[in-house]
C-alpha positions, 0 to 999 in steps of 0.5 A, spaced: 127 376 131 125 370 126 119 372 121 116 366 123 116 367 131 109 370 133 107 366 127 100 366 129 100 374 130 103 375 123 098 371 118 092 376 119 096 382 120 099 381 113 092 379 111 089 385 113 095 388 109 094 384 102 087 388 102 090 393 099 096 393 098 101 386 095 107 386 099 113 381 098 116 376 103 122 381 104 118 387 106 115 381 111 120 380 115 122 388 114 115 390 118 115 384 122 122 385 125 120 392 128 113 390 131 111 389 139 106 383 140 102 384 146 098 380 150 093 384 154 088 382 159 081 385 159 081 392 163 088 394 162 089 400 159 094 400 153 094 408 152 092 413 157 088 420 156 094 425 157 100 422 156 103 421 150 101 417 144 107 413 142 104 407 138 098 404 134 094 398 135 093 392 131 087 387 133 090 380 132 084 378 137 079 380 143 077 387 143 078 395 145 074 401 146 077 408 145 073 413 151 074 419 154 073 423 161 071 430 161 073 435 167 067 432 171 069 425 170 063 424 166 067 418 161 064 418 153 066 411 149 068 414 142 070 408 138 071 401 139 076 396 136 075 388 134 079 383 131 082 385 124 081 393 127 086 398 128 086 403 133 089 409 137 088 417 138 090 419 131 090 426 133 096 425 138 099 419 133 099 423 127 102 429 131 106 426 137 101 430 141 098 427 148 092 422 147 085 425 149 083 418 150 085 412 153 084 406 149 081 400 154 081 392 152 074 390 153 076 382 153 083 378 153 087 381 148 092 380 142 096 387 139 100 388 136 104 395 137 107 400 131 111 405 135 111 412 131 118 412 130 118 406 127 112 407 122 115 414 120 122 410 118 117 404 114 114 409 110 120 411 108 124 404 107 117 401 104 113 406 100 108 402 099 106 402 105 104 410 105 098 407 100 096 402 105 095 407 111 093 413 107 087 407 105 086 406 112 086 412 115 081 414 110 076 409 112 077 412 119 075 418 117 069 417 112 066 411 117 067 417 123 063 422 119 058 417 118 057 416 125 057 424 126 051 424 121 047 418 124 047 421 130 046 428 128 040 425 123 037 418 126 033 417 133 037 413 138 034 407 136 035 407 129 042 408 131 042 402 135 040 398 129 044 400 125 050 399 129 047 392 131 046 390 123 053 392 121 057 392 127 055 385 130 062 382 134 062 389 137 055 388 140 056 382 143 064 385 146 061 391 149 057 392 156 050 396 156 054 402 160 059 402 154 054 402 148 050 406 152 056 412 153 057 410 145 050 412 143 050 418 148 044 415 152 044 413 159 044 405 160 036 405 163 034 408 156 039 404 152 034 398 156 028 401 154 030 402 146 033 394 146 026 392 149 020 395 144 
C-alpha cells in the first residue's frame, strides 16, 4: 500500500499522533503500511461483547458508543467515541481476552483498525510509539476515574452538564436512550432533567 493511499484517513491519524510524539515520514509509512480503513454505517457492530479483541479503533469521522448487556439483557453505555478518539475493550486488547463490551457506530463512520499483533510488533520496531500509547492510555483511565468520582459525587443533572459542557459533539451523535444508559437513568428522567 502507498503511504499516500487513504490520504484523507492518515493526516488526522498522524496528527492525533504529533500531539505527543514527533514521528518522521519513514516511520509514516512504516505505520501506514500496517493499518485497516474502515468504512462502517451507523448501527454496525465493530466488536462484540464475548468475542475476542483483536484491534483498536481509530476515529477518522462519525461516532461509536462502547455498551454492555448484562445477564438480563439490560444494556449499560460505557463510553462513547467521536472524531479524533480512540476506542476498544482495553482489558480484552491489553490481554487478548474477550470483550465485555460491544463497541456500535452511532453514525456513518471512517476507522481505522490496529490489530494486536501488529501493534505488538510496532512497538517493538518503532519504540517511540510505547510513549504515544502509554500517554493515551493514561488519559483513558484518568478521564474514566474522573467519570467513576462524578457519578459517585454529583446529581444526575450536574452530571448531564458537565457532560454537555465538555463533551459537546458527543451530545449532538448520541440519542436520549443512550445518554441516558450512560448516566445510568432512565430516558423519561434524562427528559425531566433536560427540561428544568
Amino acid at each position: 500500500m502507498s503511504y499516500y493511499a487513504n490520504h484523507d484517513y492518515l493526516i488526522p491519524f498522524f496528527r492525533n499522533f504529533e500531539k505527543h510524539i514527533p514521528i518522521s515520514d519513514m516511520e509514516k509509512r512504516i505505520i501506514s503500511a500496517n493499518l485497516e480503513f474502515m468504512d462502517v454505517p451507523r448501527n454496525d457492530v465493530v466488536l462484540s461483547q464475548g468475542s475476542k479483541v483483536s484491534t483498536i479503533f481509530y476515529v477518522v469521522s462519525g461516532a461509536l458508543r462502547a455498551y454492555h448487556l448484562n445477564a438480563k439483557g439490560k444494556e449499560s453505555t460505557v463510553m462513547f467515541a467521536v472524531k479524533d478518539w480512540w476506542i476498544t475493550d482495553m482489558n480484552g486488547f491489553a490481554n487478548q481476552d474477550v470483550a465485555q463490551v460491544s463497541l456500535e457506530t452511532i453514525e456513518n463512520s471512517k476507522l481505522i483498525g490496529l490489530r494486536y499483533e501488529i501493534f505488538e510488533s510496532l512497538l517493538q520496531e518503532l519504540p517511540k510509539l510505547e510513549r504515544f500509547f502509554r500517554i493515551l492510555f493514561q488519559r483513558a483511565y484518568i478521564r474514566e476515574q474522573s467519570r467513576l468520582l462524578r457519578q459517585l459525587s454529583m446529581d444526575v443533572a450536574t452530571r448531564y452538564r458537565s457532560f454537555v459542557d465538555k463533551y459537546p459533539k458527543i451530545v449532538a451523535s448520541v440519542s436520549q436512550k443512550q445518554m441516558a444508559s450512560y448516566l445510568g437513568v432512565t430516558p423519561e428522567f434524562l427528559s425531566q432533567v433536560k427540561n428544568k
